[in-house]
BAFI-3210 file (N, C-alpha, C; in Angstrom, 3 decimals, decimal comma, padded with zeros to 6 digits):
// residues 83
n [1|2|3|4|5|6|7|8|9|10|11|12|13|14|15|16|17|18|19|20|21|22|23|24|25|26|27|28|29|30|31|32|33|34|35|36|37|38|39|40|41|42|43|44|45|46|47|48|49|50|51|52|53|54|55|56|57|58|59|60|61|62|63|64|65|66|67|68|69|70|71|72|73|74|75|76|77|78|79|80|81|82|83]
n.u [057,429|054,959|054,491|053,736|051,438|050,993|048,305|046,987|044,459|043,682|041,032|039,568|036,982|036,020|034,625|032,937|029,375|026,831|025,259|026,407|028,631|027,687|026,565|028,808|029,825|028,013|028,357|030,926|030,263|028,997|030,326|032,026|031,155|030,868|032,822|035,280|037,846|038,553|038,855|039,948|039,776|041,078|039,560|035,994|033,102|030,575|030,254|031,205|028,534|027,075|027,876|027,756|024,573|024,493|025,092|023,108|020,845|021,627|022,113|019,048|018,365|019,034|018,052|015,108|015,614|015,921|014,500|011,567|013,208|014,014|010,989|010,540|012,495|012,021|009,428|009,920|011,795|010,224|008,367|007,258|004,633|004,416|003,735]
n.v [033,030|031,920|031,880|029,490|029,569|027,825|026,896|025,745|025,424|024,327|023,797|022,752|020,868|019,555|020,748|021,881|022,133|020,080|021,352|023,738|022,287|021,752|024,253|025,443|023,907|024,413|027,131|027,111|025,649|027,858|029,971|029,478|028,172|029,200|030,941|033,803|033,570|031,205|028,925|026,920|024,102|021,832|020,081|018,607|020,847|019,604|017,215|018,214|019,292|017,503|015,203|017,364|017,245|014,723|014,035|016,296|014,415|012,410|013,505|014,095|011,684|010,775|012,291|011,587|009,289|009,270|010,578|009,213|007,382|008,971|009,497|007,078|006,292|008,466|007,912|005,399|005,795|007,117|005,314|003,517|005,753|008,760|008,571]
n.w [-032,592|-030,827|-027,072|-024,709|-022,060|-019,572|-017,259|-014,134|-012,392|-009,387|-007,266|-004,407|-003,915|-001,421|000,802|-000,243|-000,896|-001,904|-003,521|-004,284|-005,653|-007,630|-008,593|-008,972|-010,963|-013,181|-013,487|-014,253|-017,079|-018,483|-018,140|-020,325|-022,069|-026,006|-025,546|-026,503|-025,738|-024,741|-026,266|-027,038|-025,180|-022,097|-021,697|-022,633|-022,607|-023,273|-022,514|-019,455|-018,678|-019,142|-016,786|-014,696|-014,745|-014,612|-011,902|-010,628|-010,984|-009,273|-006,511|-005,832|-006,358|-004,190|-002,308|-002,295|-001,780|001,104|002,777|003,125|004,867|006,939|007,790|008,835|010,692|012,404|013,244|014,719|016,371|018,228|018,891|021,704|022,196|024,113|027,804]
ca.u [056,709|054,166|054,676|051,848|051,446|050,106|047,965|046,771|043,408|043,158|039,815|039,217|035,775|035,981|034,145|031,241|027,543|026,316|024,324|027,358|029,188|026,431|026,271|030,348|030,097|026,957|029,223|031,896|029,709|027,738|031,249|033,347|030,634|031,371|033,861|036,369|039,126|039,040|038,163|040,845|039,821|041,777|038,381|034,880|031,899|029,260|030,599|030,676|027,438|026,704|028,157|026,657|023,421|024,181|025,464|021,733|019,879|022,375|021,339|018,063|017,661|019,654|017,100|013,868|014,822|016,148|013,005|011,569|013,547|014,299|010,240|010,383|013,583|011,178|008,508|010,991|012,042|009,102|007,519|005,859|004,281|005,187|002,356]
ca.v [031,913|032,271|030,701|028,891|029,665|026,616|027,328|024,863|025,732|023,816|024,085|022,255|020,586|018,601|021,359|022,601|021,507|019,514|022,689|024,428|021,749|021,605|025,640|025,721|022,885|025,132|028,611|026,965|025,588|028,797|030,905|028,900|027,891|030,280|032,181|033,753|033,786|029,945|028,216|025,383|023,460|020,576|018,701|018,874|021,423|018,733|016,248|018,506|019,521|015,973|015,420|017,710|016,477|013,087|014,420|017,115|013,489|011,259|014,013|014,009|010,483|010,471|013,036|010,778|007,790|009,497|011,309|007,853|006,051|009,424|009,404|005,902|006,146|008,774|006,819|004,241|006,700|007,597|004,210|003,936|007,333|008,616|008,804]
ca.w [-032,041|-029,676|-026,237|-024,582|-020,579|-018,625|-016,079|-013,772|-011,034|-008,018|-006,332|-003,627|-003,683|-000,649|001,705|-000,769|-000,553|-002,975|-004,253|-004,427|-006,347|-008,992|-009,370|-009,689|-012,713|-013,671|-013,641|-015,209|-018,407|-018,803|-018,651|-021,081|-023,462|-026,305|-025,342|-027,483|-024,822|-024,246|-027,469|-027,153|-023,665|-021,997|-021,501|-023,672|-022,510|-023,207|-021,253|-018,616|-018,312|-019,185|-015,600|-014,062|-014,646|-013,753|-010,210|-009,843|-010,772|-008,183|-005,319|-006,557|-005,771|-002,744|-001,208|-002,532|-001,062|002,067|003,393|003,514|005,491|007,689|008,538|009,287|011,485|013,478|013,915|015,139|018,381|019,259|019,713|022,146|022,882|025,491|028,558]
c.u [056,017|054,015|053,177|052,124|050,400|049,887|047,080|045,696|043,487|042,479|039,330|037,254|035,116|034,212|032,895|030,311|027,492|025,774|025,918|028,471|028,579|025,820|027,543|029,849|029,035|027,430|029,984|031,504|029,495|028,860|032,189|032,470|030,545|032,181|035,297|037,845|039,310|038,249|038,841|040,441|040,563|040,285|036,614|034,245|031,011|029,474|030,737|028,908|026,781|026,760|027,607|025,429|023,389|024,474|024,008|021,018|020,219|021,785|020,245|017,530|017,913|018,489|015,595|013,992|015,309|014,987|012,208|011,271|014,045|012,482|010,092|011,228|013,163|010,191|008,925|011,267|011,143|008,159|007,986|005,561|004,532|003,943|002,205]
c.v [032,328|031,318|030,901|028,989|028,554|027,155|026,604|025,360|024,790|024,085|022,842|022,149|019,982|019,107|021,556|021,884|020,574|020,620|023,563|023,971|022,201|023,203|025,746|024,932|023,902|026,235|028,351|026,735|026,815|029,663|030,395|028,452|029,206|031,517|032,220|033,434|032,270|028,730|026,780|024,709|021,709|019,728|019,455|019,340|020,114|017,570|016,695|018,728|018,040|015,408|016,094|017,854|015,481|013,330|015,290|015,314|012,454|012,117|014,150|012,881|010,155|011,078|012,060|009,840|008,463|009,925|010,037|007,110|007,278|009,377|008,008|005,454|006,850|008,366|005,786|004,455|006,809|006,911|003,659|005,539|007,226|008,732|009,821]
c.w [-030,750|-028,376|-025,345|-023,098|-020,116|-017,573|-015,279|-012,167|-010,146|-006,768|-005,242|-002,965|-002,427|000,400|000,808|-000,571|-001,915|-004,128|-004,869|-005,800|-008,227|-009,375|-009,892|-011,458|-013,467|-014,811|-014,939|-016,903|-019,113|-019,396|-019,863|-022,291|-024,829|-026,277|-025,779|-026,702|-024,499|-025,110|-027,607|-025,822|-023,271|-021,816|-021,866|-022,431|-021,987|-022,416|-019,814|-017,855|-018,169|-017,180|-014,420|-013,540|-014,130|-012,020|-009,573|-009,986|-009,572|-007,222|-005,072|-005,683|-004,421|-001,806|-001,307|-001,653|000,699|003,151|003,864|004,728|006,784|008,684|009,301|010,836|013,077|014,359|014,851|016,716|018,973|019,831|020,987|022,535|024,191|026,512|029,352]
res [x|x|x|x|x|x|x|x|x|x|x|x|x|x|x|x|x|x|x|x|x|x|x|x|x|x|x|x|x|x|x|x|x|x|x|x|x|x|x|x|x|x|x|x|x|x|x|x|x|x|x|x|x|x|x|x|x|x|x|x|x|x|x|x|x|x|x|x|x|x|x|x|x|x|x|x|x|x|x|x|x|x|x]
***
């Protein structure tokens, strides 16, 4: 009988970038999709990546509407010019 070794990662996302986040989930798809060494997974591929996408389009939007409301916030200080 062949015994089964559990092995359990804990990566601590707290500190990474956003960019960073969204290349790990990237890595991780790219290395595990097809591969003979890890054909059984505790949680589906496509739903990852799935994920991953929805998190590049959430920062995505976060930066669109941010720019915005960051030129506006400038404009804001600097009224009145100064003389």
């Amino acid at each position: 009988m062949e015994t089964i070794k559990h092995v359990r990662v804990i990566q601590d996302f707290g500190r990474l970038t956003d960019d960073e986040v969204v290349s790990t989930g990237t890595a991780v798809v790219a290395g595990l999709t097809n591969n003979k060494h890890f054909q059984t997974l505790p949680y589906d591929l496509n739903q990852l990546q799935t994920d991953v996408a929805s998190l590049t389009a959430a920062i995505a939007t976060a930066i669109l509407k941010a720019h915005p409301e960051r030129r506006l916030r400038r404009a804001i200080d600097t009224y009145p010019p100064a003389a």
